[in-house]
Residue frames relative to the residue before (quaternion, step in Angstrom):
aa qw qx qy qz dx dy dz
X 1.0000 0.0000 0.0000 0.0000 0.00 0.00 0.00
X 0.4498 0.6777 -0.4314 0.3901 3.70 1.14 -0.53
X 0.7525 0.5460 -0.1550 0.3340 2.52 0.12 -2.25
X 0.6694 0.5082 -0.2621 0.4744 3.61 0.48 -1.43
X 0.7115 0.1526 -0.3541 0.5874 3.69 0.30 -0.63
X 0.6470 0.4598 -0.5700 0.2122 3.54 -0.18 0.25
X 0.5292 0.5844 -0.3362 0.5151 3.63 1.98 -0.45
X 0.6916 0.5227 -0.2767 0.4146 3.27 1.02 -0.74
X 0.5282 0.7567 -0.2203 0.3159 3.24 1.34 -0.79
X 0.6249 0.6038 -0.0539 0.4919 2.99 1.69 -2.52
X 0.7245 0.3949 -0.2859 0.4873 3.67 0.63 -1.17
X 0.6769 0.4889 -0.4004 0.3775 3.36 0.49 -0.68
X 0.7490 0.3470 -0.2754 0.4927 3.65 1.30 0.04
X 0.3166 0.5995 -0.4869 0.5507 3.47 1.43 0.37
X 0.7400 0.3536 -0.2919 0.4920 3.87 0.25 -1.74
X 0.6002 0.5991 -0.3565 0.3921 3.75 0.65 -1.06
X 0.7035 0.3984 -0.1617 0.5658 4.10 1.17 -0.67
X 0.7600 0.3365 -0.2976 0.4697 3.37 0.54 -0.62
X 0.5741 0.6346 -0.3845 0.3461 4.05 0.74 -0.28
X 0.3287 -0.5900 0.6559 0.3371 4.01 -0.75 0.24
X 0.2697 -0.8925 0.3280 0.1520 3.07 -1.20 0.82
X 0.4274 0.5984 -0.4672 0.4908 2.90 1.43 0.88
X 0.1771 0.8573 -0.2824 0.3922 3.45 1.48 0.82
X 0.7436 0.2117 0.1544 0.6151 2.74 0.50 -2.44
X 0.7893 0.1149 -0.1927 0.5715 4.30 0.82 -0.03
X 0.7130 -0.5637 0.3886 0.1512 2.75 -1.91 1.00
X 0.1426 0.7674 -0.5666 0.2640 3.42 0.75 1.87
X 0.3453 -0.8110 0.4713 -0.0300 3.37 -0.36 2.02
X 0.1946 -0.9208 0.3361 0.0363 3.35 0.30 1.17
X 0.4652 0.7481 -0.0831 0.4659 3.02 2.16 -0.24
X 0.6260 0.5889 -0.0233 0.5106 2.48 1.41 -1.84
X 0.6302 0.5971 -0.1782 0.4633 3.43 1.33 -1.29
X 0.7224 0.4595 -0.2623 0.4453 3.34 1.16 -0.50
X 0.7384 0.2577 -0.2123 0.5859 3.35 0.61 -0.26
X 0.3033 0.6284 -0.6655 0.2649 4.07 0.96 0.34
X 0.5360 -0.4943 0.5907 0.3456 3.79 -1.74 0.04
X 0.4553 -0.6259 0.6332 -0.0055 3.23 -1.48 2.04
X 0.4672 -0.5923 0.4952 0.4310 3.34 -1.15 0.34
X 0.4479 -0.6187 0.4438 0.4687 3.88 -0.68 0.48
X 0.6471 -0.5790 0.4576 0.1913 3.17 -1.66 0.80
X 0.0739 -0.8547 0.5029 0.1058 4.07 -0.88 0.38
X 0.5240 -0.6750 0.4806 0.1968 2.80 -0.56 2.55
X 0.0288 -0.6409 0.7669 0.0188 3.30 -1.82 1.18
X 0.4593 -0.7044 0.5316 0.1009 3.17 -0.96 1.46
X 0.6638 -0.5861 0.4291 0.1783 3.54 -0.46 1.75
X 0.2845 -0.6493 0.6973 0.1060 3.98 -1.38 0.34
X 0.0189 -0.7710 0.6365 -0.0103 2.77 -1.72 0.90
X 0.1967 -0.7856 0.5842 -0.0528 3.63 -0.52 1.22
X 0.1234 -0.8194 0.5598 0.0050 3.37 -0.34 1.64
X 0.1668 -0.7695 0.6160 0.0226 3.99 -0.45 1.09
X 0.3044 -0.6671 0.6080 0.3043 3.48 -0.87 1.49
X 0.6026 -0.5980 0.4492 0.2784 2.76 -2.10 0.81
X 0.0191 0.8626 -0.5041 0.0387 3.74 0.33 1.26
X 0.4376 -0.6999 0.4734 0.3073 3.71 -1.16 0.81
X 0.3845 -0.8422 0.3207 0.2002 3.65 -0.10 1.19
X 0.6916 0.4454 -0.2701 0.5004 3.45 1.72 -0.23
X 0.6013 0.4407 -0.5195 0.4176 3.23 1.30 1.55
X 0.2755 0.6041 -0.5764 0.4763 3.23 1.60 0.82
X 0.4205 0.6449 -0.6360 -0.0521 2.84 -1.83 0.57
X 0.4954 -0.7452 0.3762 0.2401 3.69 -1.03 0.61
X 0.0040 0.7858 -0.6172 0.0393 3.49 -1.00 0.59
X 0.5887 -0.6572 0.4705 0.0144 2.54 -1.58 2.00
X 0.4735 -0.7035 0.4632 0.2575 3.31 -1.11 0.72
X 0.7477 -0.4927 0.4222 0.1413 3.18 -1.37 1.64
X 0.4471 0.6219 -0.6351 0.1000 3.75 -1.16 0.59
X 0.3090 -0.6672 0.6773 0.0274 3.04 -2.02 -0.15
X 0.4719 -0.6577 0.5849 0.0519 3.12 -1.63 1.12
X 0.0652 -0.8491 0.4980 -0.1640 2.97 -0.87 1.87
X 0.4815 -0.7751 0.3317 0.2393 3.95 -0.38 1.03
X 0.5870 -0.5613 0.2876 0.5076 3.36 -0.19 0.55
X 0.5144 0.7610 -0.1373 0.3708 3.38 1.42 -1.33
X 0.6739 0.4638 -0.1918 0.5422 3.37 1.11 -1.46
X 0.7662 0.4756 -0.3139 0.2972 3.26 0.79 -1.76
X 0.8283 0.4448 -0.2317 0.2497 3.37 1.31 0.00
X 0.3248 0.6361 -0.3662 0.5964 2.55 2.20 0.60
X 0.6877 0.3994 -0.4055 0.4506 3.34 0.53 -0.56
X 0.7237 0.4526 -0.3676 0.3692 3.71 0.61 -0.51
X 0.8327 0.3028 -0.2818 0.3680 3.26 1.04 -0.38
X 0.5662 0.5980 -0.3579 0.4403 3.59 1.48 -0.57
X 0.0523 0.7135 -0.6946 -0.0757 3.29 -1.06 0.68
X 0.7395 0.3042 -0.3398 0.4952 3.25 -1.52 1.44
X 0.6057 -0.5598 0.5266 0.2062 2.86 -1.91 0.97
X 0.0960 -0.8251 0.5516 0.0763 3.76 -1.05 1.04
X 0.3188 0.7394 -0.5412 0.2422 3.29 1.48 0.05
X 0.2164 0.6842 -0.6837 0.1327 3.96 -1.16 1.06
X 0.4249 -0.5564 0.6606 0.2710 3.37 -1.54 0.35
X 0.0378 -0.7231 0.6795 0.1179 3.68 -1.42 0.49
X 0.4805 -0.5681 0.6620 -0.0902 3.31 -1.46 1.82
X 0.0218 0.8005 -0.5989 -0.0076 3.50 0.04 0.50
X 0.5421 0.5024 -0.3876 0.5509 3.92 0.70 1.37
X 0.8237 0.2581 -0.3907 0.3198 3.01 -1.86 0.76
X 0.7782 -0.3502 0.1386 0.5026 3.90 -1.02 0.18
X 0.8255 0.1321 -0.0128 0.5486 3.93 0.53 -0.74
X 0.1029 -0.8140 0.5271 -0.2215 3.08 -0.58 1.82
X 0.4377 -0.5286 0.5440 0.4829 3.87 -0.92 0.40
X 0.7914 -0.4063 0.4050 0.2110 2.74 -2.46 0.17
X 0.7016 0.3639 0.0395 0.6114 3.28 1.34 -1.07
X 0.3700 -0.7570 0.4620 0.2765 3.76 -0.70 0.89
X 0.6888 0.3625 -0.2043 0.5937 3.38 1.12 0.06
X 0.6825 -0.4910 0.4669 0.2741 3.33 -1.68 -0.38
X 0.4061 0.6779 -0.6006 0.1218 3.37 -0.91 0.68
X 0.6786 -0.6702 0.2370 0.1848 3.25 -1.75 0.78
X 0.6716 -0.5032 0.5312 0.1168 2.65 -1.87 1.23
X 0.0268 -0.7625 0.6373 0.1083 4.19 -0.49 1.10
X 0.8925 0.1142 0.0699 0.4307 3.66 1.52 -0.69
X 0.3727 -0.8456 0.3536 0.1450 3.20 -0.46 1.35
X 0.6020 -0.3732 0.4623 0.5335 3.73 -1.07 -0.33
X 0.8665 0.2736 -0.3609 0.2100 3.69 -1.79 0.74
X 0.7473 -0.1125 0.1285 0.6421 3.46 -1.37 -0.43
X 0.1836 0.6711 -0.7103 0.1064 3.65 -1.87 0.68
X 0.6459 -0.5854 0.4065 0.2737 3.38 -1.07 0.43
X 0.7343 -0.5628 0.3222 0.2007 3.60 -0.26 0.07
X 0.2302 0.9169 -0.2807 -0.1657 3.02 1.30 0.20
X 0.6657 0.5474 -0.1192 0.4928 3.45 1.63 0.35
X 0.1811 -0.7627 0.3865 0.4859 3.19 -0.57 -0.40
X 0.4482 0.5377 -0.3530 0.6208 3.94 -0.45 1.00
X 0.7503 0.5119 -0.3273 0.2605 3.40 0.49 -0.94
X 0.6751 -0.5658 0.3204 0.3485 3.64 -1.12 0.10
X 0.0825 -0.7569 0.5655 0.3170 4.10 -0.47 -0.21
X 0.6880 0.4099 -0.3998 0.4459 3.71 0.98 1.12
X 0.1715 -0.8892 0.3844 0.1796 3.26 0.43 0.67
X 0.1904 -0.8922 0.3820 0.1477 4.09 -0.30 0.87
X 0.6749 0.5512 -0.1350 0.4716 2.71 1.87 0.03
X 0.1681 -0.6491 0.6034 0.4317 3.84 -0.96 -0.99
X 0.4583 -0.7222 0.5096 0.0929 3.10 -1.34 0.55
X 0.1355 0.7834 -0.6048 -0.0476 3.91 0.43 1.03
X 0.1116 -0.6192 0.7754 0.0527 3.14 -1.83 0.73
X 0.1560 -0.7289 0.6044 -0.2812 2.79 -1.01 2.05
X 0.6321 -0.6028 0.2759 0.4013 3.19 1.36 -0.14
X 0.2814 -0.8065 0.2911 0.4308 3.78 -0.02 0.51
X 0.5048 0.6259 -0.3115 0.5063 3.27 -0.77 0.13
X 0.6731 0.5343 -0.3056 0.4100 4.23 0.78 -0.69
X 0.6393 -0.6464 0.3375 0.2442 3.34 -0.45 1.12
X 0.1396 0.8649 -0.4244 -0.2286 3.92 -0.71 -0.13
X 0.1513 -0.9407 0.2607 0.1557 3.46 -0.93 0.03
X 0.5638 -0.5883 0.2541 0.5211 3.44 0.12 0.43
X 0.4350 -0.6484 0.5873 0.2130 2.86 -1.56 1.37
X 0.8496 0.1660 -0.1625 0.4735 4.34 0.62 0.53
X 0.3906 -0.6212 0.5432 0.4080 3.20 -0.59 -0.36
X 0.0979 -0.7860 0.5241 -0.3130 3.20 -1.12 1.51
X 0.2632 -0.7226 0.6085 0.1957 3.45 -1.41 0.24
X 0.4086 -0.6742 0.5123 0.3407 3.70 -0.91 1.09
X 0.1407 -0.7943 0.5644 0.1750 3.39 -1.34 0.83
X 0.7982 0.1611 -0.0789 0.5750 3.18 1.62 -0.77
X 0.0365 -0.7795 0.6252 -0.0105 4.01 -0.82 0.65
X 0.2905 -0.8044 0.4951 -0.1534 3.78 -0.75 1.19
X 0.1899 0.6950 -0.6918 -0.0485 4.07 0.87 0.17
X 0.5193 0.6018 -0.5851 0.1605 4.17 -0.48 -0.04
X 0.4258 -0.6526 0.5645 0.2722 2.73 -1.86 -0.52
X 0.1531 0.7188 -0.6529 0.1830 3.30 0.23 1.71
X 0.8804 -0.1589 0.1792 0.4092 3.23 -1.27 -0.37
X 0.6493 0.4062 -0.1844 0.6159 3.68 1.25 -1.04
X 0.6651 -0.3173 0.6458 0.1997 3.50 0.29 -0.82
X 0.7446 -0.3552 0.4954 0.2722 2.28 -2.43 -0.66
X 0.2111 0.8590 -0.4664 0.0043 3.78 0.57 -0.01
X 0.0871 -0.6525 0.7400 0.1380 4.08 -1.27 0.30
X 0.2589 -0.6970 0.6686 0.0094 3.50 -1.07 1.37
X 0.2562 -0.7693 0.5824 -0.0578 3.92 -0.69 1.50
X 0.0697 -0.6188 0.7784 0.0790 3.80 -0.79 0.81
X 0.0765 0.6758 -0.7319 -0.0416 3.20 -2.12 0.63
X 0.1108 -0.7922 0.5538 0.2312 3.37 -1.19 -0.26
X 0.2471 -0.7759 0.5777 -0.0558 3.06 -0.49 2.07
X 0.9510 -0.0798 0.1053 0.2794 3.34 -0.88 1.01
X 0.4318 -0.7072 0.0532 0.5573 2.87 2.41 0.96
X 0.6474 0.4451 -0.5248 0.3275 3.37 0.56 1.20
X 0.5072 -0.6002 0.4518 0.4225 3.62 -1.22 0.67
X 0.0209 -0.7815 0.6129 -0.1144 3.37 -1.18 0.77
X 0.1272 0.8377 -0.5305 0.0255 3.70 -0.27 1.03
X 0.3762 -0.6531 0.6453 0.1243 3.64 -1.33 1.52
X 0.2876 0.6305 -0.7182 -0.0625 3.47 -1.40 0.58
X 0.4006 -0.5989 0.6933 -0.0146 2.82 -2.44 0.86
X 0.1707 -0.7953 0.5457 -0.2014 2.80 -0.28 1.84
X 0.6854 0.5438 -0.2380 0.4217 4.00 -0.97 0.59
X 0.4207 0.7422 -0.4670 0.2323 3.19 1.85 -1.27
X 0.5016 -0.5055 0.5530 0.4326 3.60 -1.79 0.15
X 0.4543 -0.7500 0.3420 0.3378 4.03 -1.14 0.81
X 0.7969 0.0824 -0.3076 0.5134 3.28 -1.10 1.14
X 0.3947 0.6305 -0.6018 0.2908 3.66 0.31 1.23
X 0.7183 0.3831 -0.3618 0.4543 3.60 0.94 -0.55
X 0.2787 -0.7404 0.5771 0.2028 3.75 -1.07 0.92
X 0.5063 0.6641 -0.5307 0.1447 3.64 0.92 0.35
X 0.1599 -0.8200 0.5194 0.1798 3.43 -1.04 -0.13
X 0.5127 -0.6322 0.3345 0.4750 4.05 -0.64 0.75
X 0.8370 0.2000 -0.3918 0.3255 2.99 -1.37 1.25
X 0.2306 0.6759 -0.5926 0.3726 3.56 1.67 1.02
X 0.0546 -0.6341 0.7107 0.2998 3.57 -1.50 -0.21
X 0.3555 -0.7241 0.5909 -0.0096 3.03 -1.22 1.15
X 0.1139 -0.7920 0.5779 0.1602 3.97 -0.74 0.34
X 0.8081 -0.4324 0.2271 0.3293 3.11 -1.55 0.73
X 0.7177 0.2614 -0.2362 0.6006 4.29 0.08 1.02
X 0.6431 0.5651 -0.4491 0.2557 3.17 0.81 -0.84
X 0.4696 -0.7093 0.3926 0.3496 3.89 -0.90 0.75
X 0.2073 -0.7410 0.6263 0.1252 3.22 -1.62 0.51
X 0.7719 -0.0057 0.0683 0.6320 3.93 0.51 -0.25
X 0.3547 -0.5812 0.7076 0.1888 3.17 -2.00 -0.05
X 0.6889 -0.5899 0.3657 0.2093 3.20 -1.21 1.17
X 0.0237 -0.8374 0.5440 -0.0485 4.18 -0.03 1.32
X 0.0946 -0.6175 0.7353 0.2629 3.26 -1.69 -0.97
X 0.0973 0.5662 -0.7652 0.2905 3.52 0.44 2.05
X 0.7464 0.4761 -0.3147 0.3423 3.36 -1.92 0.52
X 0.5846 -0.5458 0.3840 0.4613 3.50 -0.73 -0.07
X 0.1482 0.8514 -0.4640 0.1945 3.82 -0.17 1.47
X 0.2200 -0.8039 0.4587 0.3080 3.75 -0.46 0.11
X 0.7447 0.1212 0.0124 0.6561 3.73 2.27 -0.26
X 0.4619 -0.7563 0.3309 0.3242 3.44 -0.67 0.32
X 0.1420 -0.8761 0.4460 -0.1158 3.11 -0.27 1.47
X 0.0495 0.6781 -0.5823 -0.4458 3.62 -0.89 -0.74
X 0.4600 -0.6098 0.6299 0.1406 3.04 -1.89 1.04
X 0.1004 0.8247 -0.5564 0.0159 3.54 -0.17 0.85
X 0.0182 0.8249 -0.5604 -0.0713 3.60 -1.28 0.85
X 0.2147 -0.8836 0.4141 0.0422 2.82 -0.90 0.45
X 0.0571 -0.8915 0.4493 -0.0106 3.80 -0.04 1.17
X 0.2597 -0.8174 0.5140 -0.0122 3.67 -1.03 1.42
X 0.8436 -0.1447 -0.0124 0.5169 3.47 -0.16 1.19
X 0.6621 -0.3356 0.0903 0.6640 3.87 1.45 0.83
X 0.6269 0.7183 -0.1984 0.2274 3.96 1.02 -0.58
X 0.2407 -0.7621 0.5292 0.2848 3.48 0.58 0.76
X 0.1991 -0.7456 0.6360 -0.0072 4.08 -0.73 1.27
X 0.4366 -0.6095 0.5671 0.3410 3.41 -1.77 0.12
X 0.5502 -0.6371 0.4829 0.2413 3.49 -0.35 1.75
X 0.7346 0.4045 -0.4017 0.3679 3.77 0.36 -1.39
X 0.6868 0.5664 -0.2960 0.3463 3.84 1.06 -1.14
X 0.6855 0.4776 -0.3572 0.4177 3.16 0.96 -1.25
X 0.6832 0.4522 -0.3943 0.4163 4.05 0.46 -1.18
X 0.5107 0.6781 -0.3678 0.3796 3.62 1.21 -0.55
X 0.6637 0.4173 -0.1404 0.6047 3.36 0.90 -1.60
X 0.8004 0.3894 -0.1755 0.4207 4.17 0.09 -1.10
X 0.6470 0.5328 -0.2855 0.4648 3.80 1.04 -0.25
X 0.4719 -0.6614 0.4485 0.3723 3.91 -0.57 0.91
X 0.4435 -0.6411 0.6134 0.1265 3.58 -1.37 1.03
């Protein structure tokens, strides 16, 4: 008798799982159709007015560029200011160079361009090419001369007295053992002092050229601007 109602027991939940149950009760499918919906909720429509625009004066345009040397891109990051000048090669206080050439860097605050290097720059940087001769911007007496290979280099440090004030130009970077001066040469206004290197802490050969008025570290590009014949 177990057994039987336990066999009987099993099917009656097999059929009890496997049946839809609108099968076994009185689920009115009819009824289901026409029972009450929740009422619908009216959404008022959009409208998107488009001026009346002539479509063949649309048109699109592409953004604008340009091709830049490596050369440039770093002049532009680091030079600040306009170097455009004229060089007069005459009269008591003269550029370094009888002619023009370019400026990669100006006097003040600048990034680093090195490691070692400075973030204040006292100088201007001309790049004339390496190897290009310089000369004193006055007549003068050497006070200091450097062949190593600190920061500057080679460098020859110039006292003068412009217009009764002490003022001293150095040139720093020089190539080593081009300049034959020595402290306590006097030297006159053109006369050469080094070729153009990249001793010292440099990223090209340049000269680095400063320039100091009555103890004052000046902007080299203003002062020769303002103190050189026109």
């Amino acid at each position: 008798m177990l057994s039987f109602g336990a066999l009987t027991a099993a099917g009656a939940l097999v059929v009890g799982m496997s049946l839809p149950v609108n099968v076994l009760g009185g689920y009115d499918l009819a009824a289901a159709d026409v029972a009450d919906l929740a009422p619908s909720v009216p959404i008022e429509g959009q409208e998107v007015d488009i001026a009346n625009t002539d479509a063949s004066a649309l048109s699109a345009q592409r953004d604008t560029f340009e091709v830049k040397s490596w050369a440039q891109v770093l002049r532009d990051k680091y030079s600040r200011g306009n170097f455009a000048y004229s060089v007069f090669w005459t009269g008591p206080v003269r550029w370094p160079f009888p002619y023009e050439v370019p400026i990669t860097d100006g006097f003040g605050a600048r990034p680093a361009p090195c490691g070692g290097c400075s973030t204040f720059h006292y100088a201007i940087d001309l790049v004339p090419g390496a190897g290009t001769p310089i000369y004193s911007i006055a007549d003068g007496v050497v006070i200091d001369h450097v062949d190593g290979f600190g920061s500057w280099g080679n460098y020859v440090r110039i006292q003068h007295t412009i217009d009764g004030r002490q003022v001293i130009s150095s040139y720093a970077h020089m190539q080593t053992g081009s300049s034959p001066l020595a402290i306590g040469d006097r030297i006159a206004v053109g006369d050469f002092v080094g070729l153009v290197g990249a001793t010292g802490q440099v990223t090209a050969p340049h000269l680095h050229l400063e320039i100091e008025d009555n103890g004052v570290r000046v902007d080299p590009f203003i002062w020769l601007t303002q103190n050189t014949s026109r």
